[in-house]
N, C-alpha and C positions, 0 to 999 in steps of 0.2 A: 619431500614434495616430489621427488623427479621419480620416486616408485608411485605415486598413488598417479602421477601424471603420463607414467609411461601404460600403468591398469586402464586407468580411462582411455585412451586412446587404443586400446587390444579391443577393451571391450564394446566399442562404440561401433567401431570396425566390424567385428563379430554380431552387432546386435542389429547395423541396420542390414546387414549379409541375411541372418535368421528372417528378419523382419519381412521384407523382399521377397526371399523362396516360401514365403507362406503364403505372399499372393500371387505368387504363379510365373514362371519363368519368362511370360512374355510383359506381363507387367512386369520386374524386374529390370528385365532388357529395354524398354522403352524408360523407365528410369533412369537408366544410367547413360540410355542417349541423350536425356534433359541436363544430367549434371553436368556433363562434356562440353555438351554446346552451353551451359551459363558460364563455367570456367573457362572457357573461348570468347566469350565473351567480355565477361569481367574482366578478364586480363587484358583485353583489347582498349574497353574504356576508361580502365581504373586511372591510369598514371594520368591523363589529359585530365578526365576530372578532378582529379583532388588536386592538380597543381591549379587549377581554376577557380578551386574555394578557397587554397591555402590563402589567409591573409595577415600571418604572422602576429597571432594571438596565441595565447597558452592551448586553447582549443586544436590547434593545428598536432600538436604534441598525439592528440589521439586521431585525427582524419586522417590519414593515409588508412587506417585497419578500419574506422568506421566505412569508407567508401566501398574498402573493398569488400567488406563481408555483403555490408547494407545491399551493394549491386547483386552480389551473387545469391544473395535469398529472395529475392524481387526477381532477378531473369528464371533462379529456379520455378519459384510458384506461376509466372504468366508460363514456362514451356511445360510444367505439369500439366495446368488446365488446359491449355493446346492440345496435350497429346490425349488427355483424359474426352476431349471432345473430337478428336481425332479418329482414335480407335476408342471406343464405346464397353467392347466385349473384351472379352481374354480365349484363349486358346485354352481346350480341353487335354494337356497333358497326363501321363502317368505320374502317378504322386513324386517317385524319384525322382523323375524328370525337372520336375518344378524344384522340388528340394533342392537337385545337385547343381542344375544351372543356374538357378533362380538367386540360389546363395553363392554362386562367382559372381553374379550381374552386383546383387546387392556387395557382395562386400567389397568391388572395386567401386561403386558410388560409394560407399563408406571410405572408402580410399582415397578418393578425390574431395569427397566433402571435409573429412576432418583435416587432411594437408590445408585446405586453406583457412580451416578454422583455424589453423595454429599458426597459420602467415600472415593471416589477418590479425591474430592477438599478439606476433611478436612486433607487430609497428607500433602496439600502446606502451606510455612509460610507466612501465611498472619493472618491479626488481624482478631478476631471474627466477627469486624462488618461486615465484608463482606457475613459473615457467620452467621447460629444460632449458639447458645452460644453452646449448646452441653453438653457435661460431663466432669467436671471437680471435685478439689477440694474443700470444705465446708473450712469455715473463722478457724476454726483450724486445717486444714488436717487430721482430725482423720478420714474421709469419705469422697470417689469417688462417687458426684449425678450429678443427670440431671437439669443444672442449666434452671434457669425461662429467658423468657422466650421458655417454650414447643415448640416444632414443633406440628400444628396442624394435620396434616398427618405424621406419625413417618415412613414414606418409608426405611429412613435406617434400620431401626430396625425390620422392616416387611421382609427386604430383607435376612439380616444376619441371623434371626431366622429361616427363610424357609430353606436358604442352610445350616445351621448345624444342622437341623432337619432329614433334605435327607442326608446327610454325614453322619449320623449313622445309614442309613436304604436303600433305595432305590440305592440315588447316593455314596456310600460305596467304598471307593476306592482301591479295593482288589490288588490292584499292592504295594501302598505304605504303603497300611495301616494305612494312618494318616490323619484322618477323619476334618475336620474343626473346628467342636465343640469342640477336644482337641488341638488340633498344634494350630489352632489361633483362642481361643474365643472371644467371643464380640468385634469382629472388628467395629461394628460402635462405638463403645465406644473407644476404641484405636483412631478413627483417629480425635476425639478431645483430647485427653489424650493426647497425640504427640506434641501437641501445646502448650500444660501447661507445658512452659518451663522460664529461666531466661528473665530477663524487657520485661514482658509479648509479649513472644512468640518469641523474638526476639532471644533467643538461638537457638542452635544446636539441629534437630531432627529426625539427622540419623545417626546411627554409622555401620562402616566399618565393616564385620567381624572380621579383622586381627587386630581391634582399640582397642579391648578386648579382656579378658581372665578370666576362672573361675579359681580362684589356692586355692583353698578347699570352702566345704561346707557340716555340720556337724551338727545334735540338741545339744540342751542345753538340760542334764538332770534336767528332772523338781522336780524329789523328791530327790536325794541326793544333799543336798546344806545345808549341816548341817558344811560347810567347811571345808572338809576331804579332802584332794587331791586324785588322784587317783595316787600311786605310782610308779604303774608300767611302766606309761608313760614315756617316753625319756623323753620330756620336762619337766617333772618334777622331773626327776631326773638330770636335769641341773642345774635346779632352787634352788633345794637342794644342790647342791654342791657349788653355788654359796652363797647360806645363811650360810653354813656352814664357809668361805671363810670370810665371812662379820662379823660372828658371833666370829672367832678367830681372829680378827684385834680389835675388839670392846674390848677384855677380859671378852666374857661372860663365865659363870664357865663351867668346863669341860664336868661335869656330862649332861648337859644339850645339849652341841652339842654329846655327845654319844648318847642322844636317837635321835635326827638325823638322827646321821651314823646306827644305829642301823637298822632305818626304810626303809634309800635305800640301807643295805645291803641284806634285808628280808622285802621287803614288803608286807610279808603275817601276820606279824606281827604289820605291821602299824595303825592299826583297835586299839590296846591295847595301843600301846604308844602315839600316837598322843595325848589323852587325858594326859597326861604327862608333855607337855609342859604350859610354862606359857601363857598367853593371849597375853602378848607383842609379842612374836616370831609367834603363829599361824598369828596374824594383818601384822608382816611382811615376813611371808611366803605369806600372800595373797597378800600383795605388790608385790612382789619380779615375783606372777606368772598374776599380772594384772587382780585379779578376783575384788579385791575390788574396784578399780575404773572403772571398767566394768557392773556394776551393773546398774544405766541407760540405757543402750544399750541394756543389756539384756531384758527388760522391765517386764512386769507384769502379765504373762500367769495366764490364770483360769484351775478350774478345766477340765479336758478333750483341756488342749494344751501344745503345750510348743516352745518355743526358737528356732528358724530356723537360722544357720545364713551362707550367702554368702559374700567369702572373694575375691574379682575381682580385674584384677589390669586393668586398663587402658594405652595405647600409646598416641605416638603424633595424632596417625589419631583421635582419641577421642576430643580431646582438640576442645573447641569452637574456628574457623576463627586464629585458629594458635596463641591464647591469654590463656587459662582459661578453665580448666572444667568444666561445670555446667550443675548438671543432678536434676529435680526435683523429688518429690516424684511421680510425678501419667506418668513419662515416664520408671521407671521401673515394671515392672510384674513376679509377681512368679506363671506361671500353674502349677496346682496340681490336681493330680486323685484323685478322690473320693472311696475309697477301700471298703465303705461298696456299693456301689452304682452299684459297677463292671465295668469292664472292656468297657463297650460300651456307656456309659453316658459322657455328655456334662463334661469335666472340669472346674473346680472353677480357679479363679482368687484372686489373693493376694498382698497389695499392702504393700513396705517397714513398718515397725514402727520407725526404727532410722536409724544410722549408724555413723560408726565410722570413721577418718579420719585422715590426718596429716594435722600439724597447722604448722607456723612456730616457733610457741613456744617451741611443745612437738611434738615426735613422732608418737603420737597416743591421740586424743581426739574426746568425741562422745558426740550425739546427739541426739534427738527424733524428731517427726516431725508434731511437735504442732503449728505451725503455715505456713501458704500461703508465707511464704517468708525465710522461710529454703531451703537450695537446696548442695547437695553434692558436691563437689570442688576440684581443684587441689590448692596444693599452688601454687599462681603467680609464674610466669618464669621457670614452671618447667614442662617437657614435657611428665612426667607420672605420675599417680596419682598409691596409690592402695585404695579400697573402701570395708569397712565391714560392708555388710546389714543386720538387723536384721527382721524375719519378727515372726508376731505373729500366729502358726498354727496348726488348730485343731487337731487332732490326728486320724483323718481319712481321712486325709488329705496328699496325697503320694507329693512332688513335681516331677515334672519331668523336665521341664525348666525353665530358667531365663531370659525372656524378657528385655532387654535396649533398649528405643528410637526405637521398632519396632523388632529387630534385635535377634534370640533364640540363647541360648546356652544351651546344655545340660547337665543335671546334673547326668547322668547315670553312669559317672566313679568313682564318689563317694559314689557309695553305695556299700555295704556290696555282696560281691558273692554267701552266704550263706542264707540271706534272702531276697536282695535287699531292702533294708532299709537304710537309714542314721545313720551314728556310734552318739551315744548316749556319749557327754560328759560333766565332771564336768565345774564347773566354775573354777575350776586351771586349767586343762586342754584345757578351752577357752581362759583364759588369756593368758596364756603361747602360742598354736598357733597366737591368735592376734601380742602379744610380736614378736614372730620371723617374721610374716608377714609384720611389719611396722617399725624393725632395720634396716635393710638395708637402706630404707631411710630417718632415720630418720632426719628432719630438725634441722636447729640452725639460731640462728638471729633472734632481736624482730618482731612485727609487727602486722601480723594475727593472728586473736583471737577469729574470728567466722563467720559462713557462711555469703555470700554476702547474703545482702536484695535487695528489689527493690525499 
């Protein structure tokens, strides 16, 4: 299939090129002004409308590729008739002339038109074969490539890189401001990534706006993790009064839960006492605030990164065909601006490291996502999930949305009013938001024990 798919697309290419220089080089050229501006277009409305029909039905499964094709053969045909009433006549060129121009005008509208014929059919659920394989995940998910067999003619990728090149310059959309290159990069890579879902492809891969929600999102401080808590935190001085609670049922000696109290009566003092206590009580202060068994999740940041993590909770409209959540690693996306780079450059993309979840064993247990058949989950029978993603990121590296299965959510309300930054916190202070974000529902009852495989 991916040879007769790679002929068709040469030859499509080739034929509306031919097609074109037989009507004359200025037709041709005013062609491929129409295509230009419908795919400036269509990119412009595509994401608002379809997130405005999505209403988390099976239908939805195909609307993202419906909208967008449906928009750009509709803006095509109304700027044809424009232009065809426009200019009326054609220009009297030399035969060559028509030919040789005629056929670059047409075979870059053939250029533009079949990339989005092929971005528009890589958002329907259907298997690869019908399709090239495209961009997916590598045999340990640790990397998003471009699986073998290549597209001989990369037209998507010709196509996308033209419009968010013009999106930061020319075609710059001084109304909304939100250029293509950042609000939604590498869409040809998105609409195989959409399809990389549970028993291959057969998941859910649209989600509803109303189907989710961001309810925090905050760094992992990468150099204080010498496990000091940070005191002044509410949560942690729950957590303290709970070990303290735990500490006087047990008969540990007095002296010892004073410096305790000492330290959430005056936590400016915490820095001298902390060191104070014996090693058994700091191991279960860290229990107590979820940092020590948090430490997989958090994963393994280098020099110049550190710990992102988004804590989302899911509804029923999420849940796959009204059974199970199952979202993989390469249908979520972290956009993130590049701060040394400024304000008018393409944004990076970032994809999960782990994530934490409920089991039905334990309220809270996590994950990494080291292999092609990990996938994030609801417990069975249950019609919300919540999800904490961890992602690993560079330190010039701003986030600004959270991409699921197509869908942004932005992450502007958590940042800092003072520097616009994300609050920098310890790993007691992670633990303990993880902790309160997965009581509520915390499960009971044996059973599930680890992500579905395929």
């Amino acid at each position: 299939m991916t040879l007769l798919f790679n002929v068709i697309v040469i030859g499509l290419v080739i034929l509306i090129g031919y097609w074109w220089a037989n009507q004359g080089f200025l037709s041709a050229l005013l062609h491929l002004a129409c295509v230009v501006v419908a795919g400036a277009i269509t990119l412009a409305i595509w994401e608002p409308l379809t997130t405005a029909i999505l209403g988390g039905g099976f239908f939805d499964n195909y609307i993202w590729g419906i909208v967008l094709l449906g928009c750009f053969a509709i803006i095509l045909a109304v700027t044809r008739a424009l232009s065809d009433r426009i200019v009326p006549g054609n220009l009297h060129l030399p035969n060559w002339a028509n030919m040789t121009f005629g056929f670059v005008c047409g075979a870059l509208a053939g250029i533009i038109t079949t990339g989005i014929l092929i971005i528009g059919g890589g958002f329907f659920q259907t298997a690869d074969a019908f399709l090239y394989p495209g961009w997916g995940r590598d045999r340990d998910a640790r990397a998003v490539i471009e699986r073998e067999p290549k597209p001989w003619l990369p037209v998507a990728k010709w196509t996308i890189d033209f419009y968010e090149y013009t999106s930061l310059g020319s075609l710059y959309p001084n109304i909304s401001n939100a250029p293509l290159a950042q609000q939604y990069p590498n869409l040809d890579r998105q609409a195989s990534l959409i399809r990389d879902s549970y028993d291959e492809g057969k998941g859910q891969l649209s989600l509803a706006p109303e189907g989710a929600d961001v309810v925090d999102a905050f760094l992992l401080d990468a150099v204080n993790n010498s496990g000091m808590p940070d005191f002044n935190d509410p949560g942690i001085q729950v957590a303290l009064q709970s070990m303290v609670e735990i500490l006087r049922s047990q008969g540990v000696p007095r002296n010892q839960i004073r410096v305790i109290e000492s330290m959430m009566s005056d936590p400016n003092t915490a820095s001298a006492n902390f060191g104070q206590l014996p090693p058994e009580l700091i191991a279960m202060l860290g229990q107590i605030t979820g940092a020590a068994s948090n430490k997989r999740f958090f994963g393994k940041p280098r020099n110049g990164e550190r710990t992102f993590i988004v804590i989302m909770s899911f509804g029923p409209e999420a849940i796959d065909f009204g059974e199970q959540l199952t979202l993989s690693q390469a249908q979520v996306r972290l956009i993130c601006q590049d701060t040394d780079l400024g304000p008018h450059t393409k944004a990076e993309v970032l994809f999960p490291y782990g994530w934490g979840q409920s089991v039905r064993t334990a309220p809270f247990a996590n994950f990494i996502f080291d292999s092609q058949t990990y996938y994030m989950t609801s417990v069975p029978g249950r019609e919300a999930a919540t999800i904490a993603l961890s992602f690993i990121l560079p330190n010039n590296l701003n986030p600004e949305f959270i991409q699921v299965r197509g869908t942004r959510y932005s992450l502007d309300q958590f940042k800092t009013n003072q520097s616009g930054t994300f609050p920098v916190l310890s790993e007691f202070a992670v633990g303990t938001k993880i902790n309160n974000a997965f009581k509520p529902s915390a499960p009971v009852g044996p059973g599930f024990g680890a992500p579905p495989t395929m």
